[in-house]
LUMMARZA-755752 format. One record per residue (C-alpha): residue number from 1; residue in one letter; x, y negated, z. Coordinates in steps of 0.001 Angstrom, whole numbers, plus 524288, in hexadecimal, padded with zeros to 5 digits. Last residue first. Layout:
pt pos = NUM&code = A&X = X&Y = Y&Z = Z .
...
//
This chain:
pt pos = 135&code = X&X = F8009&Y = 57C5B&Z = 7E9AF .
pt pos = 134&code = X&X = F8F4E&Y = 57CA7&Z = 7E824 .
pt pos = 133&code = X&X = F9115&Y = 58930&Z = 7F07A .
pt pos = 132&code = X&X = F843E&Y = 590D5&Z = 7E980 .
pt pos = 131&code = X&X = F8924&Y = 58EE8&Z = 7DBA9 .
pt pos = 130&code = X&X = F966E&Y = 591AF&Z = 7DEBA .
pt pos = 129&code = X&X = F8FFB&Y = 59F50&Z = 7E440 .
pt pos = 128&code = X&X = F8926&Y = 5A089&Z = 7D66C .
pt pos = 127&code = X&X = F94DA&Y = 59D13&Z = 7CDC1 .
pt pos = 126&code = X&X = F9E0B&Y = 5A970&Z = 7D6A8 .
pt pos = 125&code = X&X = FA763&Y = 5A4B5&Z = 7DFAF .
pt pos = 124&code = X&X = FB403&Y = 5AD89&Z = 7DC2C .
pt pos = 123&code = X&X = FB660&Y = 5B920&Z = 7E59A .
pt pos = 122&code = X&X = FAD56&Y = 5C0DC&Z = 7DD36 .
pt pos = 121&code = X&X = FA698&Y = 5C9BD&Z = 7E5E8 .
pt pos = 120&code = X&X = F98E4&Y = 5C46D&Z = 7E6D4 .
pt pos = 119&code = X&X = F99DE&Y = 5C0DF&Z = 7D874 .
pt pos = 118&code = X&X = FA076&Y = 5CE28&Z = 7D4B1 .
pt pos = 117&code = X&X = F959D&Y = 5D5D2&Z = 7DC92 .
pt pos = 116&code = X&X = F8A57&Y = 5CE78&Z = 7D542 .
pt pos = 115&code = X&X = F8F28&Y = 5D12F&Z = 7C8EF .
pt pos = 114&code = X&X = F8F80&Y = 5DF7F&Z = 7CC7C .
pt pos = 113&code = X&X = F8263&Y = 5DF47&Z = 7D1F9 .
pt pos = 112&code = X&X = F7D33&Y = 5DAD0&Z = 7C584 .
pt pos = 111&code = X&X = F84BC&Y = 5E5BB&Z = 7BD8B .
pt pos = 110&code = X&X = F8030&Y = 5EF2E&Z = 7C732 .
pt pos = 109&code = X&X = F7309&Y = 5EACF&Z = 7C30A .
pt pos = 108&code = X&X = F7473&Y = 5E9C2&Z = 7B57D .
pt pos = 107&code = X&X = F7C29&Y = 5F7C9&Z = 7B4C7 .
pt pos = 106&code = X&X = F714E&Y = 5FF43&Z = 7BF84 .
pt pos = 105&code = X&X = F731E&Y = 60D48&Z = 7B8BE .
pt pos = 104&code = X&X = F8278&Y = 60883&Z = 7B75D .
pt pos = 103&code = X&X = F85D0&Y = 60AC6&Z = 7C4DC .
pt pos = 102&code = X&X = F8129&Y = 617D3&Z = 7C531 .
pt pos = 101&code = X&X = F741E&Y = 61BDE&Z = 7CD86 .
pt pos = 100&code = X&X = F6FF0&Y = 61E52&Z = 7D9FA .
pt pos = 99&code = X&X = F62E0&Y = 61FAA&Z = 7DF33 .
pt pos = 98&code = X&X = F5DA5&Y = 61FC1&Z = 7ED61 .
pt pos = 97&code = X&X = F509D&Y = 6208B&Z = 7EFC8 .
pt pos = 96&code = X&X = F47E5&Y = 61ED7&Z = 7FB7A .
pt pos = 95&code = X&X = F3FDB&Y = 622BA&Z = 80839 .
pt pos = 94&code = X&X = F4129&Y = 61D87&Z = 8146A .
pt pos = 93&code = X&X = F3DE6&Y = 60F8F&Z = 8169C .
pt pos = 92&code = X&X = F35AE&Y = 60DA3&Z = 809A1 .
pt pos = 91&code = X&X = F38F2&Y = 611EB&Z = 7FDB9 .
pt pos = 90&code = X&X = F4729&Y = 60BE2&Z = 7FBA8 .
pt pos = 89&code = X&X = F4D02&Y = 60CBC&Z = 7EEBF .
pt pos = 88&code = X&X = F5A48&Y = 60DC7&Z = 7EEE3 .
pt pos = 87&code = X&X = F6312&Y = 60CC4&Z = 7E23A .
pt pos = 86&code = X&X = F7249&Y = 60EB8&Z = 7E25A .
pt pos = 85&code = X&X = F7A7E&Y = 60ACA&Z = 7D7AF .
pt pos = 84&code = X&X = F875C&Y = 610E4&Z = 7D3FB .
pt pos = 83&code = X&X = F955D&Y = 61169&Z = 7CFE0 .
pt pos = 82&code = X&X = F9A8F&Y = 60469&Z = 7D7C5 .
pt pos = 81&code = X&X = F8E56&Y = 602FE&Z = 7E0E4 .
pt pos = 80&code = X&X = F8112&Y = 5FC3C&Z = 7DEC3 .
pt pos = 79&code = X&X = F770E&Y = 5FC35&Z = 7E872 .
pt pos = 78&code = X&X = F693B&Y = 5FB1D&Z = 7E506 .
pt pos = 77&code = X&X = F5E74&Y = 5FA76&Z = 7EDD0 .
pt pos = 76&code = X&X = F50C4&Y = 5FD14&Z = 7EA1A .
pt pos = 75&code = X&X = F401A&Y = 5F973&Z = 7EAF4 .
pt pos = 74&code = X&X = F426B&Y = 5EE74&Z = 7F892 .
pt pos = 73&code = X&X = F35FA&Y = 5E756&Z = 7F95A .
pt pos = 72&code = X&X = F3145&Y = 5D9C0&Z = 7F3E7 .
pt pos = 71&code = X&X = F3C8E&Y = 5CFC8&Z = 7EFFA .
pt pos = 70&code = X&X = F322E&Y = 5C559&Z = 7F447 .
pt pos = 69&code = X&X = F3111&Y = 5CC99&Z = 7FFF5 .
pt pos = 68&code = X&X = F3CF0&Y = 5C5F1&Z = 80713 .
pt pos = 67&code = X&X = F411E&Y = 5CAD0&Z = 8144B .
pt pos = 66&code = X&X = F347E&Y = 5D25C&Z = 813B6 .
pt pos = 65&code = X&X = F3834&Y = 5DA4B&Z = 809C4 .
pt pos = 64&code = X&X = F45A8&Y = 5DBE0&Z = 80DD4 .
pt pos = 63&code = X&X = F5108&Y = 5D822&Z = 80763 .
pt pos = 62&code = X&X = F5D39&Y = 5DEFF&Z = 809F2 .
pt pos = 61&code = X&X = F55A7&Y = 5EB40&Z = 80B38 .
pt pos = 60&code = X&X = F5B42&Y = 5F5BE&Z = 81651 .
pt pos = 59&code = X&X = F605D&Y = 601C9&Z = 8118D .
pt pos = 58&code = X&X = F6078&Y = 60C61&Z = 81E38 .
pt pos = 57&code = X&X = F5995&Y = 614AC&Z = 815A8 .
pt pos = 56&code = X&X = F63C4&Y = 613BA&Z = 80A1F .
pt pos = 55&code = X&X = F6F3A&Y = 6152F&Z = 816B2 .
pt pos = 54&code = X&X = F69FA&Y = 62397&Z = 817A6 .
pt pos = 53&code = X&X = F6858&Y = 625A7&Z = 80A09 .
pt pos = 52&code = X&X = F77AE&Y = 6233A&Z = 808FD .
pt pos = 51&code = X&X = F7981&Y = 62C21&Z = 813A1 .
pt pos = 50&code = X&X = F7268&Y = 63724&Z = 80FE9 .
pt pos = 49&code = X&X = F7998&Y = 63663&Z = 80195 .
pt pos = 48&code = X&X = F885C&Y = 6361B&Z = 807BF .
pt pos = 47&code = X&X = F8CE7&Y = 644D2&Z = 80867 .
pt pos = 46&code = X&X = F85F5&Y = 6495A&Z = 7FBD8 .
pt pos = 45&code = X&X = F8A3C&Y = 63BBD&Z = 7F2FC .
pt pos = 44&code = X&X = F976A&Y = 6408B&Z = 7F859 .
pt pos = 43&code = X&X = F943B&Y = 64E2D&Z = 7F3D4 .
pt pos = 42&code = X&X = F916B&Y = 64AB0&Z = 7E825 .
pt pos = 41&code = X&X = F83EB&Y = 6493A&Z = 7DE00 .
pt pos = 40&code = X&X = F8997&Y = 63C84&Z = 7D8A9 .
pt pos = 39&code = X&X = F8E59&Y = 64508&Z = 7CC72 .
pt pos = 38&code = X&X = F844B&Y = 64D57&Z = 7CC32 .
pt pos = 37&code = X&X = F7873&Y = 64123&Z = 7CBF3 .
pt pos = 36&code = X&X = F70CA&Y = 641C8&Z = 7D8D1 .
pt pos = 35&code = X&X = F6107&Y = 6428E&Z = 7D6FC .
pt pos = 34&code = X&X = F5730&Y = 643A3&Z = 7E317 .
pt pos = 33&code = X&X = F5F1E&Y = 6448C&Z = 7ED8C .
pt pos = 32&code = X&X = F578A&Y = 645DB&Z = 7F973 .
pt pos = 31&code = X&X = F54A9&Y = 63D34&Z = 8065B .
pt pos = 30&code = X&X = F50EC&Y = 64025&Z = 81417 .
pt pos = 29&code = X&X = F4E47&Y = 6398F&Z = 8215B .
pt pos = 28&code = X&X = F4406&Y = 62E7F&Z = 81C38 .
pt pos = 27&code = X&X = F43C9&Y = 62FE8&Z = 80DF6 .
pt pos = 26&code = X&X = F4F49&Y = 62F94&Z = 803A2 .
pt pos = 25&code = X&X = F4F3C&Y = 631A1&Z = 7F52E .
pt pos = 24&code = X&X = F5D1B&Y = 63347&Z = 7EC38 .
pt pos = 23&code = X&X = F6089&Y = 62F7C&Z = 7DEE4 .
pt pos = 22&code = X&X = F6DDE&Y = 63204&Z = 7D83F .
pt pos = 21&code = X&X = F7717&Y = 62D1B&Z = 7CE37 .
pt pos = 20&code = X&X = F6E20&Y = 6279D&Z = 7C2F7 .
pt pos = 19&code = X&X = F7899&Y = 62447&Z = 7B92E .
pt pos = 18&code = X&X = F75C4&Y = 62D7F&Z = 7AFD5 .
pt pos = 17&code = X&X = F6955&Y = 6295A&Z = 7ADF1 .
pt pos = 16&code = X&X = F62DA&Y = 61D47&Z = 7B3BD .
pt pos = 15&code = X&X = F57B9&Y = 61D30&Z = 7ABF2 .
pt pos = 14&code = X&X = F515A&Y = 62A60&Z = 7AAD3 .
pt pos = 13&code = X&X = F5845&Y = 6302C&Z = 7B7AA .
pt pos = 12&code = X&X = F53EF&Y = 62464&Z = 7BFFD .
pt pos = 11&code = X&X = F46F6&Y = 625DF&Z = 7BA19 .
pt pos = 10&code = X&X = F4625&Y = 633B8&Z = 7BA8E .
pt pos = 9&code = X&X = F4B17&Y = 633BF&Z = 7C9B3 .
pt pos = 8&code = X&X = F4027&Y = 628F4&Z = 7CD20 .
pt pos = 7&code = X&X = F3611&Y = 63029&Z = 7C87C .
pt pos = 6&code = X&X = F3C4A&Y = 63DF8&Z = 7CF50 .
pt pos = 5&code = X&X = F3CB9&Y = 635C0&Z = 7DB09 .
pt pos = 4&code = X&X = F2FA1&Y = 62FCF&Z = 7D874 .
pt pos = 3&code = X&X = F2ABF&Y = 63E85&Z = 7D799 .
pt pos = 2&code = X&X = F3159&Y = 6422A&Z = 7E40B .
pt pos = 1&code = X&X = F3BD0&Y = 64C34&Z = 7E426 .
//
């Protein structure tokens, strides 16, 4: 394991705690588990892992820095599921990391998204659309 790995591990370990879930690297044509939690540690998570860090390198930005470089350049991706949170952190076009944690590690942000979801999904007009319409 690389030092920054074994950095990174402490400080995911150190702050995230119980609900870190996993943490994985990936370079070009290989990638290695570097901490998976027992109970995520199946044989499902076994059968589907080189798959998922397949479609992490195929990850294209939905900004890029040259589409709009005010934003600067892409440092992580979250995506937030039902029981968990997934954090990639691109390092270039081949290598990266790949941690996952429990919902409630990232509480204000999934709380955030959350909100967000119910507006987009509400199936009333939400204040902020009515705003746009009668602008």
């Amino acid at each position: 394991m690389r030092e920054s790995h074994r950095e990174l591990h402490q400080f995911v370990t150190e702050h995230a705690g119980d609900a870190y879930r996993s943490m994985f690297s990936y370079e070009e044509d290989d990638w290695s588990a570097l901490y998976i939690r027992n109970d995520v540690a199946t044989e499902r998570l076994r059968d589907t892992v080189a798959d998922i860090i397949e479609r992490t390198r195929e990850a294209r930005a939905l900004v890029r820095e040259e589409d709009y470089e005010e934003l600067g350049e892409k440092t992580a991706t979250t995506e937030v599921h039902e029981s968990g949170v997934i954090l990639h952190f691109p390092q270039g076009d081949q290598r990266g990391i790949i941690i996952s944690l429990d919902r409630e590690a990232a509480r204000r942000l999934t709380a955030f998204v959350s909100q967000c979801a119910t507006i987009i999904h509400s199936p009333a007009t939400s204040t902020f659309e009515a705003q746009l319409t009668t602008d």
